[in-house]
C-alpha positions as CSV (number, residue, x, y, z in Angstrom):
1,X,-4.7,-4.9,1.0
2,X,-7.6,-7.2,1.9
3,X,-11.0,-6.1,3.5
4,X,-13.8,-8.0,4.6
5,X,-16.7,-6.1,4.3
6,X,-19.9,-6.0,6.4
7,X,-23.3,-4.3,5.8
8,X,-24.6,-3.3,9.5
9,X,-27.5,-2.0,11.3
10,X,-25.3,-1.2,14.5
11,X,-21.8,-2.4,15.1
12,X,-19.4,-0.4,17.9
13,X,-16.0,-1.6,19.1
14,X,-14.9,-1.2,22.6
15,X,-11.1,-0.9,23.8
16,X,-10.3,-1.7,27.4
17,X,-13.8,-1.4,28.0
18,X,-14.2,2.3,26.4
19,X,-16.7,2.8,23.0
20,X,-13.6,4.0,20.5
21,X,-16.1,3.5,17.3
22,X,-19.6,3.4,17.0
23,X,-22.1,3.3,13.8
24,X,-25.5,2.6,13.1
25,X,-26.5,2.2,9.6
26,X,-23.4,1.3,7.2
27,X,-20.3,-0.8,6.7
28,X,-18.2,-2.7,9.1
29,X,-14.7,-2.8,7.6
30,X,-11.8,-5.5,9.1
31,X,-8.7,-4.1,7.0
32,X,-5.3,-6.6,6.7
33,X,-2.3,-5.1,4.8
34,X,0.4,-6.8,3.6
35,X,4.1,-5.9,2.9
36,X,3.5,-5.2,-0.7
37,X,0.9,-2.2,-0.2
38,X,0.9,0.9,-1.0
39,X,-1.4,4.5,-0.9
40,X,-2.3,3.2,-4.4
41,X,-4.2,0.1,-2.6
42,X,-5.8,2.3,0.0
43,X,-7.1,4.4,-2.2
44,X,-8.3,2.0,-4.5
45,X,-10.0,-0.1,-1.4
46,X,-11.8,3.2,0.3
47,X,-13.3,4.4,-3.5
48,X,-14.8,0.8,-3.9
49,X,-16.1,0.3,-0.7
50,X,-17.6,3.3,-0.4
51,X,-19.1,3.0,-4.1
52,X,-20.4,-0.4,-3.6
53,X,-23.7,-0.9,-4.5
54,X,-24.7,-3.4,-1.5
55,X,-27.8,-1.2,-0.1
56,X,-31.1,-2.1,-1.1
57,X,-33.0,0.8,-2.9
58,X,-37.3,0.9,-3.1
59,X,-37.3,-2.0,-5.3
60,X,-35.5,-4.0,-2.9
61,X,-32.2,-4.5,-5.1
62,X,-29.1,-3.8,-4.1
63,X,-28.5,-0.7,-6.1
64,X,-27.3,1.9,-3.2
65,X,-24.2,2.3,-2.1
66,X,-22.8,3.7,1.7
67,X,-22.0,7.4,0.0
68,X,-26.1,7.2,-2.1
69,X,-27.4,5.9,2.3
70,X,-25.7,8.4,3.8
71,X,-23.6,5.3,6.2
72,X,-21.3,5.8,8.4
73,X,-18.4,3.1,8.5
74,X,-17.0,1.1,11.3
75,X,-12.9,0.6,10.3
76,X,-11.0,-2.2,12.2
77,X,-7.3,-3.0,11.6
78,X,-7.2,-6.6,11.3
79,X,-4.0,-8.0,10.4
80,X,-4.9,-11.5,10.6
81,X,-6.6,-11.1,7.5
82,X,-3.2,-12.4,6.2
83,X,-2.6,-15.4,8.2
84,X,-1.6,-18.2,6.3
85,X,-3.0,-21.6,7.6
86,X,-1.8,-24.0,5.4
87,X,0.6,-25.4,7.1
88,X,0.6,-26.7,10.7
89,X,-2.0,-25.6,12.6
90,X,-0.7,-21.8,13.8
91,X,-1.4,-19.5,11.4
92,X,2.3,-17.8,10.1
93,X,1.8,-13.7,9.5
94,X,4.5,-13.3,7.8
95,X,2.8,-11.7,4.6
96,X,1.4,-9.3,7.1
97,X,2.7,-6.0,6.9
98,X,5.0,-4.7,10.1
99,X,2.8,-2.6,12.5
100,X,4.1,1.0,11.5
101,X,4.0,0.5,7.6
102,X,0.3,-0.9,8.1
103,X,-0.5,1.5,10.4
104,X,0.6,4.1,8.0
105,X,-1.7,2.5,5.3
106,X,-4.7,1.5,7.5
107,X,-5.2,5.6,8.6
108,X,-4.4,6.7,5.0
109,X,-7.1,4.2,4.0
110,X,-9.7,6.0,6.4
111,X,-8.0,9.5,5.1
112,X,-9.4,8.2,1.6
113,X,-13.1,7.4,2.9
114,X,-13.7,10.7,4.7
115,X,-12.4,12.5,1.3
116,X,-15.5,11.1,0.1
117,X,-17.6,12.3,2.7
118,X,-18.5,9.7,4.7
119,X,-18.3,9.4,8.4
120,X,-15.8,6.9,9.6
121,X,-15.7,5.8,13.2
122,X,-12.1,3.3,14.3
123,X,-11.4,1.1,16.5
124,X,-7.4,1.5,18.0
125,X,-4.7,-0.1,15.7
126,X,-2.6,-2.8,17.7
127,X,-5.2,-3.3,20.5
128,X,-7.2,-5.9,21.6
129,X,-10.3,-5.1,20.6
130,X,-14.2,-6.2,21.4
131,X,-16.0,-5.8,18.1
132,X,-19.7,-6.0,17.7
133,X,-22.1,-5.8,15.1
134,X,-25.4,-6.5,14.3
135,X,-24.8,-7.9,10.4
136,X,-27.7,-6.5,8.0
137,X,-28.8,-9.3,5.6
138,X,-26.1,-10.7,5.9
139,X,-24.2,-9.1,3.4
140,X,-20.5,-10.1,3.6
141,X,-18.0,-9.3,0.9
142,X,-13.9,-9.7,0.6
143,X,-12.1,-7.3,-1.3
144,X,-8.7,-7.6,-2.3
145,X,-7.2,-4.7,-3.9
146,X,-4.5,-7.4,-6.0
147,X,-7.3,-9.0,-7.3
């Protein structure tokens, strides 16, 4: 399971143009699985995410994570995560898992976050979806539970 990982001042994402997720203060999460997950990988993903320590306390170091803020956090299935570009030039998803299995894992993942009480906000698995966010720093981090 691979996440790239956002902090945020606002982000929202919109679904045929209705508001399915919106955050202010907190983590934007694009979420790929692949065939070899399991609830072991969620788990492990939503427990360090949400632990992270990517929050700036009164010293201005990062030394606060989303659950010490209070964040909410923005989840977004995002199976291109696992697009393999390295040969010819259209990306092959085959590592990818198939949408039901990764569905499966992607709401168990967000399961795992709100057991540790914080707020999670989704966008709608499969769809096309208009994602935006207003990245704070930037901070951008990838997170692969295999590694």
């Amino acid at each position: 399971m691979k996440a790239v990982v956002q902090r945020s001042k606002h982000a929202s994402v919109t679904v045929n143009d209705e508001v399915t997720g919106e955050i202010d203060s907190g983590l934007v999460v694009l979420l790929g699985v692949t065939q070899e997950d399991t609830e072991k990988d969620a788990a492990y993903l939503a427990d360090k995410i949400v632990n992270l320590r990517i929050f700036e306390d009164d010293s201005d170091k990062m030394n606060l994570s989303l659950k010490d803020t209070g964040g909410s956090l923005l989840s977004i299935s995002q199976f291109t995560l696992y697009g393999d570009c390295r040969k010819g030039r259209r990306p092959n998803f085959m590592k990818a898992a198939k949408p039901d299995e990764a569905k499966g894992l992607y709401e168990r993942f967000n399961d795992f976050v709100v057991d540790n009480d914080v707020d999670v906000q989704t966008g709608v698995f499969g769809a096309m979806m208009d994602v935006q966010l207003t990245n704070d720093g930037p901070v951008t981090l990838i997170i692969d539970s295999k590694e």
